[in-house]
C-alpha positions in Angstrom: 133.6 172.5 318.1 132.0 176.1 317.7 134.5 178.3 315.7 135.7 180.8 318.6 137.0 183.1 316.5 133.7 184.0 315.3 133.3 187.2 316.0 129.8 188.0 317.9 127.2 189.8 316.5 126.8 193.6 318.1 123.4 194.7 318.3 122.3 198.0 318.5 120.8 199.1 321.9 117.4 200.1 322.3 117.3 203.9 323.0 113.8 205.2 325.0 112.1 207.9 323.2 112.7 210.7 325.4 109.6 211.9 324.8 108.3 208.6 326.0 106.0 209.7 329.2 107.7 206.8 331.4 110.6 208.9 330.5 109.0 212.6 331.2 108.0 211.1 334.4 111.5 209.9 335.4 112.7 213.2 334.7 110.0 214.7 336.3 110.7 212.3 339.5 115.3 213.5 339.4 114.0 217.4 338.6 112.0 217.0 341.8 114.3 215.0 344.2 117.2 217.7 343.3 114.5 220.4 344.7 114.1 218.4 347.5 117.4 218.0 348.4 118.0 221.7 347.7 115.3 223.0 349.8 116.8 220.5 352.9 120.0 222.2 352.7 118.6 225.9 353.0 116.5 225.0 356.1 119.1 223.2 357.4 122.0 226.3 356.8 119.3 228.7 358.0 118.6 226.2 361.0 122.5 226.3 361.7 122.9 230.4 361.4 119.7 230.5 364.0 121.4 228.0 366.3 124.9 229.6 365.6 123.3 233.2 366.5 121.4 232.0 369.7 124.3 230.1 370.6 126.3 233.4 370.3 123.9 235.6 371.9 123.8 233.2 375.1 127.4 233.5 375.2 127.8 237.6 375.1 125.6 237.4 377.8 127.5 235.5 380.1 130.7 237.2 379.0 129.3 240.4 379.5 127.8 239.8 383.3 131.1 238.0 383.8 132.6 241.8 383.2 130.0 243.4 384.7 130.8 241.4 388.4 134.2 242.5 387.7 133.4 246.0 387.0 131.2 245.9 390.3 134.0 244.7 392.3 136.6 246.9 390.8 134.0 250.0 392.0 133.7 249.0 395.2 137.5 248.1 395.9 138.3 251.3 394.3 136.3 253.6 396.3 137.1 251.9 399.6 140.5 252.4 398.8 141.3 255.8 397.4 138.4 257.9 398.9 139.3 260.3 401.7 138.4 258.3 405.1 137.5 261.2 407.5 134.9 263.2 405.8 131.3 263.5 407.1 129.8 263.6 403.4 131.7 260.1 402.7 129.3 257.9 402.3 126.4 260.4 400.7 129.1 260.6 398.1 129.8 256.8 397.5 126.6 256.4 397.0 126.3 258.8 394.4 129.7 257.6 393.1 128.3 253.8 392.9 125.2 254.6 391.0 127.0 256.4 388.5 129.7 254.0 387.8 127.5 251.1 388.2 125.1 252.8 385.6 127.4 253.5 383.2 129.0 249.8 383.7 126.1 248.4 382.8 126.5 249.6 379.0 128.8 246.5 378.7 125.7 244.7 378.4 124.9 246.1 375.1 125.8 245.1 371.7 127.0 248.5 370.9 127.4 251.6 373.3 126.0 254.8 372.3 128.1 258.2 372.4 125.1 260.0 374.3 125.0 257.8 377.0 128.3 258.1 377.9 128.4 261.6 377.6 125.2 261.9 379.6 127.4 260.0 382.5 130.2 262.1 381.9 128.1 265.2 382.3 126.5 263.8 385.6 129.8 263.3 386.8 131.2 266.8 386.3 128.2 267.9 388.1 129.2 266.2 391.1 132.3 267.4 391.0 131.2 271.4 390.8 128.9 270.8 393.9 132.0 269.3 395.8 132.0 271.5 399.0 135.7 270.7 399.9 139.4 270.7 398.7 139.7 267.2 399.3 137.2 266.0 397.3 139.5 265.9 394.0 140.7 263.0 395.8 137.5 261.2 395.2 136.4 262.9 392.1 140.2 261.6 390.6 139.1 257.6 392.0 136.0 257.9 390.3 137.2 259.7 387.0 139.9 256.9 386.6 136.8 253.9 387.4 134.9 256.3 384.8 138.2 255.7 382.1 138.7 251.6 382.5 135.3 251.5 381.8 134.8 253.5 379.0 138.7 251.9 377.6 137.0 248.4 378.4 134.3 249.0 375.8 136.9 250.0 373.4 138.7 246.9 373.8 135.3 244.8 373.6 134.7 246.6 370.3 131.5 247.9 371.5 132.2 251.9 372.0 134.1 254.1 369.9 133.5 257.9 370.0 132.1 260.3 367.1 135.5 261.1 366.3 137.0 258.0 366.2 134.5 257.3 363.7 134.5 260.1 361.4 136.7 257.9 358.8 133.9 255.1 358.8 131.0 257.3 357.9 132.8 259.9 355.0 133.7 256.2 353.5 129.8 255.3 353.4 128.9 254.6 349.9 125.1 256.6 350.1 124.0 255.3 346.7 124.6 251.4 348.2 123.2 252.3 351.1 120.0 253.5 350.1 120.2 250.7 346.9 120.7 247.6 349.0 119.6 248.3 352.7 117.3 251.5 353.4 115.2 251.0 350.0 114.3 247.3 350.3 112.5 247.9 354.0 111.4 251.2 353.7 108.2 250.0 353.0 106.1 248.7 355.7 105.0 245.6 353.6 108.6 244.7 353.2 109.3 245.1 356.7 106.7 243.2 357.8 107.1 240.5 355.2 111.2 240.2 356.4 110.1 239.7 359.7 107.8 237.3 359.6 110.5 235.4 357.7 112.8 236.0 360.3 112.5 232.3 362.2 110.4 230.7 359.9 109.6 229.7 356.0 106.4 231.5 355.4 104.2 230.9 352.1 102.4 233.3 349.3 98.9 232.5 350.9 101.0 233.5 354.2 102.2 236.8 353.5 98.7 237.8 352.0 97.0 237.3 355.4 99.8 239.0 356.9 100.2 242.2 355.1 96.9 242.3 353.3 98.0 242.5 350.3 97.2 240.3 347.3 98.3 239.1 343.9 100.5 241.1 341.9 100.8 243.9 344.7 102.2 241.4 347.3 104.1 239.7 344.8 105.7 243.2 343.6 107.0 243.5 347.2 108.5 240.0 347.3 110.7 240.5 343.8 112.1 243.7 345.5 113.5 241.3 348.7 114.5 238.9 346.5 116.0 241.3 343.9 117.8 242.5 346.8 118.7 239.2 348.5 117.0 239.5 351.6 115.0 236.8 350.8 114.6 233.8 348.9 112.1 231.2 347.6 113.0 228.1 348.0 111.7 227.1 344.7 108.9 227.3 342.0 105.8 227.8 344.0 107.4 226.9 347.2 108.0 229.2 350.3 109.9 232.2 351.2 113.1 232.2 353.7 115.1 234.9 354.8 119.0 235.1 353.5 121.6 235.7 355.7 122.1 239.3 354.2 118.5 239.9 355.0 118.7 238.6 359.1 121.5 240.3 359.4 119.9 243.9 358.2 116.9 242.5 360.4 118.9 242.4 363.2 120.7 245.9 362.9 117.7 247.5 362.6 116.2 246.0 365.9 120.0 246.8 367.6 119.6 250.5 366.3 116.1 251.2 367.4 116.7 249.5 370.5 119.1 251.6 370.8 117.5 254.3 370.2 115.0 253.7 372.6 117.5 253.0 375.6 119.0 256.7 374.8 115.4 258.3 374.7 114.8 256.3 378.7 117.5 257.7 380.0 117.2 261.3 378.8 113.6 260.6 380.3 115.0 259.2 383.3 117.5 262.0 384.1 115.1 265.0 383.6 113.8 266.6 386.8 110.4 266.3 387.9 109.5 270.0 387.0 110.8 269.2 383.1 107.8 266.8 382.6 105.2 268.8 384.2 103.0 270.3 381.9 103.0 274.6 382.1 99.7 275.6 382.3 99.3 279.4 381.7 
């Protein structure tokens, strides 16, 4: 019988050279898998925040044509109501009454409601009311100013209006140093801009951005370390391509809100002027 209290004999485990290139290679293989896996969980986050922001987009919309049937209705019911019934200018005046309110309901429909284009409609609607050619049209000015007051209290409420004044505390609190640091330095370039909009929907590579801004080598790359410095963007990793952060899509975004904006207010100053303002004056 073998002796079982023999105790075995241990010996010591082979150990790989690290150095060994089956062993570099291995490495070589994790170092790149853990990239990999990395780089599918940025496309897929940035896939989720584009599907998130469409989804939401698609849903304002409805909600706000949803209010603005409601606001339509509200318009009509009001004026039939509460406007005097016996008055040979009644329905030259609804019609004027209609436009207005339906105009200036249709701001709902915007992400945020600018100050000037309410005061434009508020100014339109005081000039109705001097040309009023009779006492009893404060009846029907008072339906339409109180129309003019749910609406504009409706924005409030949808967070998507508030007056100069009311935000006067928001604007002496803006930190100008951040401001210009983090948002207004990093795309006031045109290279910049252009580069974080091409990224907006897409990963986009070095070779990529060359063709699209023209720029090449250590110029274009100077512009990409100021994104990234700023987190705006982001490359996904060593050598790979670029994506936009969600810092960077949401400055994106602002800045297309604001100049659309912008461009809204400059239409309907257009639209309001009379036909003699955009004549030329010839001497």
């Amino acid at each position: 019988m073998k002796d079982s209290g023999r105790k075995k004999e241990n010996f010591p485990e082979s150990s790989k050279d690290p150095k060994d290139p089956e062993m570099v290679e291995i490495k070589a293989i994790r170092e790149k898998l853990c990239d990999m896996h990395s780089d599918i969980k940025k496309v897929m986050e940035f896939s989720n925040r584009l599907r998130f922001e469409t989804a939401m987009e698609c849903s304002r919309q409805e909600y706000s044509n949803a209010i603005l049937s409601h606001l339509y209705e509200d318009i009509n019911s009001g004026l039939e109501r509460n406007m005097v019934k016996k008055c040979p200018e009644k329905e030259n005046c609804r019609s004027s009454f209609t436009a207005l309110l339906q105009r200036n309901a249709g701001l709902v429909k915007q992400g945020r409601v600018d100050e000037a284009l309410l005061s434009g409609n508020r100014e339109k609607l005081d000039e109705l009311r001097c040309g009023a050619p009779y006492s009893k049209c404060e009846q029907c000015f008072s339906e339409v100013s109180s129309l003019f007051t749910k609406q504009v209290n409706l924005m409030r409420s949808m967070r998507i209006y508030a007056s100069n004044q009311e935000q006067k505390p928001d604007i002496s609190a803006l930190e100008t140093s951040g401001l210009l640091r983090e948002v207004l330095e990093p795309v006031s370039n045109p290279q910049r801009l252009e580069i974080l909009r091409a990224v907006a929907f897409e990963t986009k590579s070095f070779s990529a951005f060359s063709e699209i801004t023209g720029l090449r080598g250590g110029n274009l790359l100077f512009h990409l370390q100021k994104l990234m410095d700023s987190g705006l963007i982001l490359q996904q990793h060593e050598r790979g391509d670029y994506m936009i952060t969600e810092k960077g899509f949401k400055i994106l975004k602002g800045l297309n809100e604001l100049y659309s904006s912008l461009q809204s207010s400059q239409l309907q100053i257009s639209a309001e002027k009379t036909p003699g303002e955009n004549e030329e004056i010839r001497v």
